[in-house]
C-alpha positions in Angstrom: 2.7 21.6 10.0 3.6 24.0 7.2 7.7 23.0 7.9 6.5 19.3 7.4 4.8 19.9 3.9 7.8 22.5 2.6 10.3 19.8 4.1 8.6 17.2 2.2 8.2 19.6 -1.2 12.0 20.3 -1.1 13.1 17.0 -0.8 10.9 15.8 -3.3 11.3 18.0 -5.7 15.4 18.2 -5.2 15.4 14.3 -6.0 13.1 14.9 -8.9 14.9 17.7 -11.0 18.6 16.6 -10.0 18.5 12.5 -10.2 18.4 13.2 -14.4 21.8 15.2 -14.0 22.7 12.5 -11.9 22.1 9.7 -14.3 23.8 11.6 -17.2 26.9 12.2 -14.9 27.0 8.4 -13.6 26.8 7.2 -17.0 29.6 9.2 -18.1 31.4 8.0 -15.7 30.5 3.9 -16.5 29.2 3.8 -13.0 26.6 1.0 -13.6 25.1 -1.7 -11.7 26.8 -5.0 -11.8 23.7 -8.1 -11.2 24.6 -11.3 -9.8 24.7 -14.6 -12.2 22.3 -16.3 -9.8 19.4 -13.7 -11.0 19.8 -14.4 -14.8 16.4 -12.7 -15.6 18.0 -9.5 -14.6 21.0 -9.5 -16.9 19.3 -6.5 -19.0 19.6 -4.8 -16.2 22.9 -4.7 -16.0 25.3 -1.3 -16.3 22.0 1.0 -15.6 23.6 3.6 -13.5 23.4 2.8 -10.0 24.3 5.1 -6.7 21.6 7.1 -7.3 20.9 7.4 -3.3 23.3 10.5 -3.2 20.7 12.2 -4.8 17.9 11.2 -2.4 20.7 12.0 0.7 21.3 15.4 -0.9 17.5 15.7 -1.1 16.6 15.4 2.3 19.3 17.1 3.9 18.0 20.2 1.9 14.8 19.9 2.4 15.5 19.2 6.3 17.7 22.4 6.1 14.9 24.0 4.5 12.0 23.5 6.4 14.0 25.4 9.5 13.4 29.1 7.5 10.2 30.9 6.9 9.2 33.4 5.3 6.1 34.7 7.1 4.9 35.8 10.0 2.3 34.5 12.4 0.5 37.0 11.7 0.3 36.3 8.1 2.7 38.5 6.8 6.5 38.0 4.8 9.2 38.0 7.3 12.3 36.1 7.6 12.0 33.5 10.1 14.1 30.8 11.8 13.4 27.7 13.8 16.4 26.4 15.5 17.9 22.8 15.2 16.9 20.3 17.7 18.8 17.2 18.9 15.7 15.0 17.8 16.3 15.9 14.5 19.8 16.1 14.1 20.6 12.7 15.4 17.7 10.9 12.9 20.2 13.0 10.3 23.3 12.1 11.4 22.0 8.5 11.0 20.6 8.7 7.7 23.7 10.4 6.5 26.2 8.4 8.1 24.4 5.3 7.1 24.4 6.2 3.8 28.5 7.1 3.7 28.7 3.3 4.6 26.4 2.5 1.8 28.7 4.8 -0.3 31.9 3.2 0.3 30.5 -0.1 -0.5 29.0 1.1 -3.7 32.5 2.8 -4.4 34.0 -0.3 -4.2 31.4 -2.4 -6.1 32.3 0.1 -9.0 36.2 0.0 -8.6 35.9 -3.8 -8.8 33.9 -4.1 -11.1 31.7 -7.2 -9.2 28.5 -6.7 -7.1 30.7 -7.6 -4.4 31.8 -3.9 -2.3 33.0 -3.7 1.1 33.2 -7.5 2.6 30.8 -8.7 5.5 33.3 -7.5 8.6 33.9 -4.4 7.2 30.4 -3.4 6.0 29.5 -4.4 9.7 32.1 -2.8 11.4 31.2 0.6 9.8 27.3 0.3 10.7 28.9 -0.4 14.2 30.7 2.5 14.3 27.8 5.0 13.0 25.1 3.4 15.5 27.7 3.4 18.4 28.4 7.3 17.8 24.5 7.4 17.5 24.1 5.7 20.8 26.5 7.9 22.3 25.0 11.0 21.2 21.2 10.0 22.3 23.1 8.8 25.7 24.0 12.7 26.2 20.2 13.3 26.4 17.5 12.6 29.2 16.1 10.1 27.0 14.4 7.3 29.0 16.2 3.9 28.3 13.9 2.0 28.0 11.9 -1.1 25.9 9.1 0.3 23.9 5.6 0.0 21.7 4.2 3.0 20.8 5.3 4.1 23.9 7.7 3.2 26.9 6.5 0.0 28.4 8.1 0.8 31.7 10.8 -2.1 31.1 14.3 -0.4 32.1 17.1 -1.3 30.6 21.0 -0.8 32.0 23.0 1.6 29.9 25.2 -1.3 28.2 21.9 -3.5 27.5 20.0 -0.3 25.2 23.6 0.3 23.9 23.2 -2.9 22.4 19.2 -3.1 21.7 20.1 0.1 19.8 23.1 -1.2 17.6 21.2 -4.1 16.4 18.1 -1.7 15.5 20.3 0.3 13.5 22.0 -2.3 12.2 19.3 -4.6 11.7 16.9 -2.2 9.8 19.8 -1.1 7.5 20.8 -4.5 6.1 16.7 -5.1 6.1 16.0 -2.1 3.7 19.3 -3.1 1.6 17.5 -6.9 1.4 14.2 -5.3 -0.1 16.3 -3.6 -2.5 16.1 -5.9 -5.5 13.4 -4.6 -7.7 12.8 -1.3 -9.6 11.2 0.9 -7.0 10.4 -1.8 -4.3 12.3 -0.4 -1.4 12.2 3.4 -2.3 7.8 2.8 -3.0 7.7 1.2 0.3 10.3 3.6 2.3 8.3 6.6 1.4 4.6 4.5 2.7 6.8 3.8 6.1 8.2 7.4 6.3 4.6 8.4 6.1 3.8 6.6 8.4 5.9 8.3 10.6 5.1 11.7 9.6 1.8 11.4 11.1 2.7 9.5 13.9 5.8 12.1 15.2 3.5 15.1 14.6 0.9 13.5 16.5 3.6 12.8 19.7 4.1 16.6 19.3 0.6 17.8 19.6 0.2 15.9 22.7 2.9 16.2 25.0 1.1 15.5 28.5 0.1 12.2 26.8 3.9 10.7 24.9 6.0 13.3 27.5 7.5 16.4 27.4 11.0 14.7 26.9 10.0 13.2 23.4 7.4 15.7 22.0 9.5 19.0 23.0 13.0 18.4 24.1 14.2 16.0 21.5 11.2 18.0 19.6 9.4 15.5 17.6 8.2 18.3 15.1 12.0 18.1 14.2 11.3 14.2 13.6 8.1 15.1 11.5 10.4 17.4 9.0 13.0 14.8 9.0 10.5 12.0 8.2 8.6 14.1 5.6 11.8 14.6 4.0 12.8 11.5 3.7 9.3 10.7 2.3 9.1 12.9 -0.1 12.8 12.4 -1.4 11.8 8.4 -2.1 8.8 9.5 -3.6 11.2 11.9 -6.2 13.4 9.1 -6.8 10.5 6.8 -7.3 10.0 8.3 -10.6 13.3 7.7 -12.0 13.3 4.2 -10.7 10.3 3.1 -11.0 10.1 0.2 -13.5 11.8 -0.2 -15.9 14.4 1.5 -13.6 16.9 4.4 -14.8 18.7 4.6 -11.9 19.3 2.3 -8.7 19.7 4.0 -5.5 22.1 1.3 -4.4 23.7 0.8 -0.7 24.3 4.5 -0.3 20.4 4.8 -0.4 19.3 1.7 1.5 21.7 1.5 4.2 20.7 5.5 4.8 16.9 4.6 4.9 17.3 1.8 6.8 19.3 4.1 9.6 17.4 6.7 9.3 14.1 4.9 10.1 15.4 2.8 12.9 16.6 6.1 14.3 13.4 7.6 14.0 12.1 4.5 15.7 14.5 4.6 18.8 13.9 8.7 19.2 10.2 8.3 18.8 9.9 5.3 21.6 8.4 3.0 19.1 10.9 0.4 19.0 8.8 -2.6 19.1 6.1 -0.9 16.4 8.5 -0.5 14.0 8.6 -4.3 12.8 4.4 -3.7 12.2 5.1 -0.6 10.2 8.3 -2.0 8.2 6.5 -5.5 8.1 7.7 -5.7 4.3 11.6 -5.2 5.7 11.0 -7.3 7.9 9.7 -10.2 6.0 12.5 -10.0 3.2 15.3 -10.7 6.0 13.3 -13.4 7.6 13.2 -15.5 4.3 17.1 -14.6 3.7 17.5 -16.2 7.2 15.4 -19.1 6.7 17.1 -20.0 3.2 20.2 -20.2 4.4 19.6 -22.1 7.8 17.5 -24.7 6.0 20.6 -24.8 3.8 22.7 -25.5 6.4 20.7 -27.5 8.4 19.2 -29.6 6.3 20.9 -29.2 2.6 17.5 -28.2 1.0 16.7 -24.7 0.3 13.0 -23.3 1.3 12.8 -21.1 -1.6 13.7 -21.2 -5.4 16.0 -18.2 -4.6 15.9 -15.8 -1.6 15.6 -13.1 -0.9 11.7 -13.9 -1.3 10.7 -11.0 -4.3 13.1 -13.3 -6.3 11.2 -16.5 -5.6 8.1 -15.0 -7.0 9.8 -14.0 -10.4 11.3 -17.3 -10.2 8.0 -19.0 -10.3 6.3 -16.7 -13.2 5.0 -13.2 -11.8 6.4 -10.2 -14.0 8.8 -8.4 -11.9 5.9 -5.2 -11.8 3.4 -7.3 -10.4 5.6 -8.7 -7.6 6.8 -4.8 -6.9 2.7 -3.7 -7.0 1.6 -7.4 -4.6 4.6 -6.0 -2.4 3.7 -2.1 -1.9 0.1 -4.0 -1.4 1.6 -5.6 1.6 3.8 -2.7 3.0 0.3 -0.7 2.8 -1.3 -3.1 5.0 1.4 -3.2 6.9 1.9 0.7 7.9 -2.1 0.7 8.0 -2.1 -1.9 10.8 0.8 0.1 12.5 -1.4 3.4 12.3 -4.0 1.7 13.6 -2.0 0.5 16.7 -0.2 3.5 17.5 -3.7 5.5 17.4 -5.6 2.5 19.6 -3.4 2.4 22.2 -3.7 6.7 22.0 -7.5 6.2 22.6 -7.7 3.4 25.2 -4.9 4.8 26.8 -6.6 7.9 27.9 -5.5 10.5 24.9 -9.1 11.5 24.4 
């Protein structure tokens, strides 16, 4: 438990100190947000540094990094320690990071144009594609069971190509999802940290009781390593929460959400929680459905469903300061990961765990 909280600590403080360095750099640089026309009440936003997610990556790399050394024994004494790298962990990395570099080239190009247009649609999708299908094959190298889950397999098997492609859109799905939520000052990193949490508790727990989850999940793939990744993830939103909290000084732009968004549908897919993870990002989810239902109304019908979509924008739209919309929303993503908790811990108790 100690690697979880000094994994968390890191991160968080990494993203604390370094995102002001990073906000003089970026704004030396003119690297600024541009905000689209159709959101006029943002327009005072606009040019406040953005691709501040490099920071949060950086930070929980470290602080994953980190939370692998010791420097006591258990025996309670200083002594050098190290706690090997496990594929659990390393793969919810690997999609966090390589999420992210999509996110990054997309922000590159948002800034080289000059528009808060980056990478187009097909491209954007073609490099999620690419990061989930390498994630996909590297999980395939493991034991792990392939098969529809809640909080736990549901005994529903799926053929290699059909989880190849359950996975993809997970990955993909959850990424575009947490880039959706990101609209507001501190919306998406306030309610990334409460999911990340969330799954904190929820991967240590699989790790105490291995006869219960399996000995696959809990030791092989080593959901410890999952805790320490999660914590760090957690407690990097939470240090770049403070910078962009309203009124924002730095955005985390796509570089941050698209690596959040992998990350956590990563976690989900190691963890055998596929199906929970729409409880426990509730708020994610929600965002997307009202961006679907805009535009097929639109389509379908001519009339839009909404003064503006995604949904956080209709609310401003029809009076609410943007801080109580941001506040109402963390409200939600609360009682979302509460209800997920609660869930994940029933089924534990019904099913036999105590």
């Amino acid at each position: 438990m100690i690697s979880m909280f000094s994994s968390a600590a890191v991160a968080f403080l990494v993203t604390l100190v370094l995102t002001p360095y990073a906000i003089r750099y970026l704004r030396s640089r003119s690297i600024g947000q541009f905000i689209q026309e159709e959101v006029g009440d943002h327009f005072h936003k606009h040019g406040t540094t953005t691709m501040g997610g490099v920071v949060l990556v950086f930070g929980v790399v470290i602080g994953y990094l980190v939370s692998h050394v010791s420097f006591w024994t258990s025996l309670g004494g200083l002594g050098f320690g190290y706690d090997g790298f496990t594929a659990g962990g390393l793969l919810a990395l690997m999609a966090f990071v390589g999420m992210g570099a999509i996110g990054f080239v997309d922000d590159y190009q948002k800034v080289f144009q000059e528009r808060n247009l980056g990478l187009n649609k097909s491209g954007k999708f073609l490099g999620q594609l690419f990061i989930a299908a390498v994630f996909v094959w590297a999980l395939s190298r493991t034991e792990m069971p392939l098969d529809i889950s809640f909080t736990r397999p549901l005994g529903l098997g799926l053929p290699a190509w059909a989880f190849t492609i359950w996975a993809l859109l997970a990955l993909t799905g959850t990424a575009n999802a947490v880039n959706i939520t990101d609209g507001l000052d501190g919306l998406a990193s306030g309610a990334s940290a409460l999911v990340f949490g969330a799954y904190t508790i929820m991967t240590y727990w699989i790790f105490r009781n291995p006869d219960f989850y399996g000995s696959f999940i809990a030791q092989d793939l080593s959901a410890l390593d999952v805790a320490r990744f999660s914590a760090a993830v957690s407690g990097a939103t939470l240090g770049f929460l403070w910078w962009n909290a309203a009124p924002a000084k730095i955005f985390m732009g796509d570089v941050g959400s698209q690596a959040i968004g992998g990350g956590l549908a990563a976690v989900a897919l190691l963890t055998h929680t596929h199906l929970l993870l729409p409880i426990l990002a509730g708020l994610f989810v929600w965002e997307t459905v009202t961006v679907i239902g805009q535009i097929a109304s639109f389509r379908l019908t001519g009339k839009r469903i909404l003064l503006i979509a995604p949904i956080h924008h209709h609310y401003e739209r029809s009076g609410w300061p943007e801080t109580t919309v941001i506040v109402r929303f963390w409200i939600i993503a609360s009682i979302c990961v509460a209800l997920g908790l609660g869930i994940f811990y029933g089924d534990f108790v019904t099913g036999g765990g105590l």
